[in-house]
C-alpha positions as CSV (number, residue, x, y, z in Angstrom):
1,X,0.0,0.0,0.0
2,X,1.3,3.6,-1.1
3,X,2.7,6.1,2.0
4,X,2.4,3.1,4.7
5,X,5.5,1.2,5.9
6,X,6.2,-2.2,4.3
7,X,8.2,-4.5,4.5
8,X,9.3,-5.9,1.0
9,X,12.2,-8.5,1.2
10,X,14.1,-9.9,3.4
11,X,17.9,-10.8,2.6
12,X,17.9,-14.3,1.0
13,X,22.1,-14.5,1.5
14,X,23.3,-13.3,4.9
15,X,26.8,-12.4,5.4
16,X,28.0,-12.5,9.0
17,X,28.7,-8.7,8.4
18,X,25.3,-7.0,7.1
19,X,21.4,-7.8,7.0
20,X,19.6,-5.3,4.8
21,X,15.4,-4.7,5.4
22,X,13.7,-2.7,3.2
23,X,10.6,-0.9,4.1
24,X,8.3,2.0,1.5
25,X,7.8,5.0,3.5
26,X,5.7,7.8,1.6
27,X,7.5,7.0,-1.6
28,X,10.9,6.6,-0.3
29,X,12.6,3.6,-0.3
30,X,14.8,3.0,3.1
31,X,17.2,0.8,4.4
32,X,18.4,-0.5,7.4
33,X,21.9,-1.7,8.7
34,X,22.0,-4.4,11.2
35,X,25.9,-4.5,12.0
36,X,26.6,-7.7,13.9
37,X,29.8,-6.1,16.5
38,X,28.8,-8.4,19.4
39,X,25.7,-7.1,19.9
40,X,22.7,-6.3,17.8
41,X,22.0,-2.8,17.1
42,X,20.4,-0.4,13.9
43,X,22.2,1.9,11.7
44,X,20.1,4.8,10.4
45,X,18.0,4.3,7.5
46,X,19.4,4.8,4.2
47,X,17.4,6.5,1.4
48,X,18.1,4.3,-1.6
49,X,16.1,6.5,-4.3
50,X,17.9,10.2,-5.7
51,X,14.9,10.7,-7.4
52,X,12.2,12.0,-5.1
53,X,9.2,13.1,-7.0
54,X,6.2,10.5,-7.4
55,X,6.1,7.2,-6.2
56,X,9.3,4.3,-6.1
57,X,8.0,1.1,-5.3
58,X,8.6,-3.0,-5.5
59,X,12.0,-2.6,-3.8
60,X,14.2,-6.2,-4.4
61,X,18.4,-6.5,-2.8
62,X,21.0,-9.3,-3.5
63,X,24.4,-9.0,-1.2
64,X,27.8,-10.6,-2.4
65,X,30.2,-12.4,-0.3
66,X,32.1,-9.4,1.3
67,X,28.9,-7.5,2.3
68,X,28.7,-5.1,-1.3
69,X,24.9,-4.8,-2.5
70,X,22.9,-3.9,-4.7
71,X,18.8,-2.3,-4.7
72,X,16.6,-2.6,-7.7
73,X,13.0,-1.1,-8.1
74,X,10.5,0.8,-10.2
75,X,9.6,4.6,-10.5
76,X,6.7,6.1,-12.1
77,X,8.7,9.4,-11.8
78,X,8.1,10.7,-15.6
79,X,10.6,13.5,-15.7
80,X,13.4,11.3,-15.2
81,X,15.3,9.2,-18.0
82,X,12.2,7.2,-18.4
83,X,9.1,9.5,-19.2
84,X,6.9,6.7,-20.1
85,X,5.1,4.8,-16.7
86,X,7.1,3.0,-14.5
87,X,10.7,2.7,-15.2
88,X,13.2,-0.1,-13.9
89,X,16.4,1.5,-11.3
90,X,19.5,0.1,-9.9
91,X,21.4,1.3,-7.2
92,X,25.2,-0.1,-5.7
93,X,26.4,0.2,-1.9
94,X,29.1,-1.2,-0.5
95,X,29.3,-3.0,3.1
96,X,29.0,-0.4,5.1
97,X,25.9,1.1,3.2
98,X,27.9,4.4,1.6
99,X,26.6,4.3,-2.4
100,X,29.5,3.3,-5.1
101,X,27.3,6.1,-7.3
102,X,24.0,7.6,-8.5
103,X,21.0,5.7,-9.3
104,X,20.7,4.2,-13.0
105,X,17.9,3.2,-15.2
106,X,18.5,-0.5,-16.3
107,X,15.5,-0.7,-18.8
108,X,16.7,0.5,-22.6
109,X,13.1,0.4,-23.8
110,X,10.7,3.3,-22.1
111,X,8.0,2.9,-23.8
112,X,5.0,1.8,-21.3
113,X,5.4,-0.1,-18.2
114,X,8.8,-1.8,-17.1
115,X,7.9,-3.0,-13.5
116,X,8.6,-5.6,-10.7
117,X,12.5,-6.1,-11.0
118,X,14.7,-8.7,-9.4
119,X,17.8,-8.5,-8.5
120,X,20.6,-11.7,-8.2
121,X,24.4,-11.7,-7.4
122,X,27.1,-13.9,-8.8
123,X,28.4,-15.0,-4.7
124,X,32.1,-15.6,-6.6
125,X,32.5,-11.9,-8.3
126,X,30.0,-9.7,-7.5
127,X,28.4,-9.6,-11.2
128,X,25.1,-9.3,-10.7
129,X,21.6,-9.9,-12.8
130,X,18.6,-7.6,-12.9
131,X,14.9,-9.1,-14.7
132,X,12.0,-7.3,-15.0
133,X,8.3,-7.5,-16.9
134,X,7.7,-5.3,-19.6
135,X,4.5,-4.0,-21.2
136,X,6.1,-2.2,-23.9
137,X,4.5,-4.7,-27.0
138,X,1.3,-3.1,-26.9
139,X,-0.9,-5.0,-23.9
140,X,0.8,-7.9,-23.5
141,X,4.2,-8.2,-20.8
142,X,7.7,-10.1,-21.3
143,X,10.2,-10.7,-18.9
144,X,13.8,-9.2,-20.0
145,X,17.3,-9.7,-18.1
146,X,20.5,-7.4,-18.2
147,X,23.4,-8.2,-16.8
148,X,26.2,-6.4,-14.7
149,X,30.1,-6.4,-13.8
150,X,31.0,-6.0,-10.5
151,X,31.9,-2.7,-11.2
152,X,28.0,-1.9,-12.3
153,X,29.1,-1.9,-16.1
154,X,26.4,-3.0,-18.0
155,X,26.9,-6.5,-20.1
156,X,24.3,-6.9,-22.6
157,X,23.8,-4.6,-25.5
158,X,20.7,-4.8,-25.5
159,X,18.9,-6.5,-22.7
160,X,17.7,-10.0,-23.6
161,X,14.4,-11.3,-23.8
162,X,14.1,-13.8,-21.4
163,X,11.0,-15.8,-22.6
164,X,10.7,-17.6,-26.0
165,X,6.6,-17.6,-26.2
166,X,6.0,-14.1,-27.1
167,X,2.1,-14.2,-27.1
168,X,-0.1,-13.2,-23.8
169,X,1.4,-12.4,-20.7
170,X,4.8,-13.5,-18.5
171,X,4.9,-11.3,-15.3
172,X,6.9,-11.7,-12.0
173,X,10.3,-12.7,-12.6
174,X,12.8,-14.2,-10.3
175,X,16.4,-14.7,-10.9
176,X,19.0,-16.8,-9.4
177,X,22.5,-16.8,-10.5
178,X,25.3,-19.7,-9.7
179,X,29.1,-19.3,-9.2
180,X,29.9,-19.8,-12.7
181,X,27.8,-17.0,-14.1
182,X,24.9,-19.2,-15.1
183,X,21.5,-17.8,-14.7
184,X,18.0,-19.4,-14.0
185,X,14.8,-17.1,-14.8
186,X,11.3,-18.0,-13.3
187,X,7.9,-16.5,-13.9
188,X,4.6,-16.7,-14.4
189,X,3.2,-16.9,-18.0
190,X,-0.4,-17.1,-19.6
191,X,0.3,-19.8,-22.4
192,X,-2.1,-22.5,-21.9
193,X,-6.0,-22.5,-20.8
194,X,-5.7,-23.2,-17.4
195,X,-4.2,-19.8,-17.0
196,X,-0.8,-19.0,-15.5
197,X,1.9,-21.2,-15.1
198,X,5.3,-21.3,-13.9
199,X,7.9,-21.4,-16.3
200,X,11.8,-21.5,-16.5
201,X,14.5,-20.5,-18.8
202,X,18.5,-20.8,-18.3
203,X,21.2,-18.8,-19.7
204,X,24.9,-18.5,-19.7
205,X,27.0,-15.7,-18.6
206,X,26.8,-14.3,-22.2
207,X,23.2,-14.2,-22.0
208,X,22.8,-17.2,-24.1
209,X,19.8,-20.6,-23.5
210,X,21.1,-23.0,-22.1
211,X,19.6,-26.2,-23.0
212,X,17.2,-27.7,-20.8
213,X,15.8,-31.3,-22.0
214,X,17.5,-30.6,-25.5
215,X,15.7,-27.6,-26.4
216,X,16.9,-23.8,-25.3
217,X,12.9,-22.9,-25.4
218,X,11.2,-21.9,-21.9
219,X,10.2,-24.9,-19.7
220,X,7.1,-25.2,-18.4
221,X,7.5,-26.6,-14.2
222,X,4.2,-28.0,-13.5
223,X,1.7,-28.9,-16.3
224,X,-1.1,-29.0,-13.7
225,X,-4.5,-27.9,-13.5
226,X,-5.5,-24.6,-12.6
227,X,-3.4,-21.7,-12.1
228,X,0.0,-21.4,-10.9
229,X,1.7,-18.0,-9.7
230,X,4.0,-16.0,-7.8
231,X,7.3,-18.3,-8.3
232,X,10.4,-17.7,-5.9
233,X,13.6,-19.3,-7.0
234,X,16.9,-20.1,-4.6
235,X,20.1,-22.0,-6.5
236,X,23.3,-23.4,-4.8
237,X,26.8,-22.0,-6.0
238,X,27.2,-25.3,-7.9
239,X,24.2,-24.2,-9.9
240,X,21.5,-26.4,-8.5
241,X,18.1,-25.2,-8.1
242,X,14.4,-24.8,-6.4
243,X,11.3,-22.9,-7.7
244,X,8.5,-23.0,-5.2
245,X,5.1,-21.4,-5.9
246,X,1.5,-21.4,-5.3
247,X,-1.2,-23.7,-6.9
248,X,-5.1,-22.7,-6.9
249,X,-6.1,-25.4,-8.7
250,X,-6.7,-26.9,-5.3
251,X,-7.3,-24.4,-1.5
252,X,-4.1,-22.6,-2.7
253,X,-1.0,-24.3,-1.7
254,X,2.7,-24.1,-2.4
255,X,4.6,-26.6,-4.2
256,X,8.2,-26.9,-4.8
257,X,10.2,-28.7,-7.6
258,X,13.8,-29.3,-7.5
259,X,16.2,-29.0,-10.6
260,X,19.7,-30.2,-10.8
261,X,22.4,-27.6,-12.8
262,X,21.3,-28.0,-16.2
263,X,17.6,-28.1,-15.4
264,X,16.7,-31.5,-15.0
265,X,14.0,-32.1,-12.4
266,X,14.9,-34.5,-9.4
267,X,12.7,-36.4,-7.3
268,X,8.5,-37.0,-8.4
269,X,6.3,-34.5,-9.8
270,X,3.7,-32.9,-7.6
271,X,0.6,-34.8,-6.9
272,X,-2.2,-32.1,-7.1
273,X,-5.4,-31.9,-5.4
274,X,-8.7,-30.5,-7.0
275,X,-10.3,-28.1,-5.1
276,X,-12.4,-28.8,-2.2
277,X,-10.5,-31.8,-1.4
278,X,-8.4,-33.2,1.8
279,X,-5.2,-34.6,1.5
């Protein structure tokens, strides 16, 4: 909710050093240090955003090893570098929360709406991967990754598009990246008539498909009834991964499935229920 305190995410990786919370104050975005010197105290918030007219919202953080992070979101500030909707930012700290520079726009497109960015870091260099949704085909949304050097250089020229099925819509991305630069996207895409599912895609450092059951083309996790939505994704440095999410085809509940590095699923598929039922 706008101009209430939120909290958005939680630090999936926690150094010993520095836990970052994130809360939306009247259309700031602040931060908190927790230093851990012996005993558990707060730094003073940080203000994340420069850009302080209209609203900066969906805040998302990944932290490296030695304690550097960096915050993503989206503005609907239209005087800025993106004058069309919301517009996709970046910003770099290091350990101790002091900024490396100003904020940046990550989206190269501005037409329309380019919203609900996550944010991944490589735990071995500091690279890090941003993906967002974007409306800017007219009234449909796609899901498009850029990737950065540690220094915040900017790797792809242009961003890619993440998903291979262009038609309908493909909304909330997640990211996860391993120690080798490999990256796993997840989201939630209207292809089929049972309305969302959750889908995958994996790309090298370059940007490039991976394959994934010999074919490079997005991969669909659940083929099950119903609709399937709001994906989260975790990966091990070794490149192994989990997407969990949550099924209404039954009294909405979460499933997980688990992938080995190059994307093939381990362990059964999940059973599910139909609605109404007990297990």
């Amino acid at each position: 909710m706008k101009n209430s305190n939120r909290l958005r995410h939680i630090l999936r990786h926690v150094s010993t050093q520095l836990v970052r919370q994130f809360n939306k104050i009247g259309g700031f975005l602040l931060a908190s240090i927790l230093l851990f010197s012996g005993s558990l105290t707060w730094g003073n918030e940080i203000q994340v955003n420069s850009t302080l007219t209209d609203d900066q919202e969906h805040p998302a953080v990944a932290i490296d090893a030695d304690g550097n992070f960096v915050v993503v979101w989206h503005s609907n500030n239209n005087s800025g570098p993106d004058t069309d909707e919301n517009g996709v930012f970046g910003r770099r700290y290091d350990r101790l929360g002091n900024p490396y520079g100003p904020e940046f726009l990550v989206n190269t497109i501005t037409a329309d709406d380019q919203q609900n960015a996550e944010v991944a870091i490589n735990q071995s260099n500091g690279d890090f991967v941003v993906v967002w949704e974007s409306k800017s085909a007219g009234t449909s949304y796609d899901i498009y990754a850029q990737r950065y050097n540690s220094s915040g250089v900017p790797q792809f020229s242009p961003p890619i598009l993440v998903n291979s099925i262009t038609a309908d819509f493909q909304r909330y991305p997640v990211v996860a990246v391993a120690n080798s630069g490999d990256f796993v996207v997840a989201w939630q895409g209207d292809y089929s008539t049972n309305g969302y599912d959750i889908f995958f895609r994996r790309f090298n450092s370059a940007g490039i498909p991976l394959l994934t059951g010999g074919s490079t083309n997005d991969v669909n996790v659940t083929n099950a009834p119903g609709e399937q939505q709001d994906p989260q994704i975790a990966m091990s440095a070794s490149g192994g991964f989990v997407i969990v999410w949550e099924d209404t085809s039954g009294t909405d509940d979460i499933y997980f499935r688990r992938f080995n590095p190059v994307g093939v699923p381990l362990g059964p598929t999940p059973i599910y229920r139909e609605r109404n039922d007990s297990k």
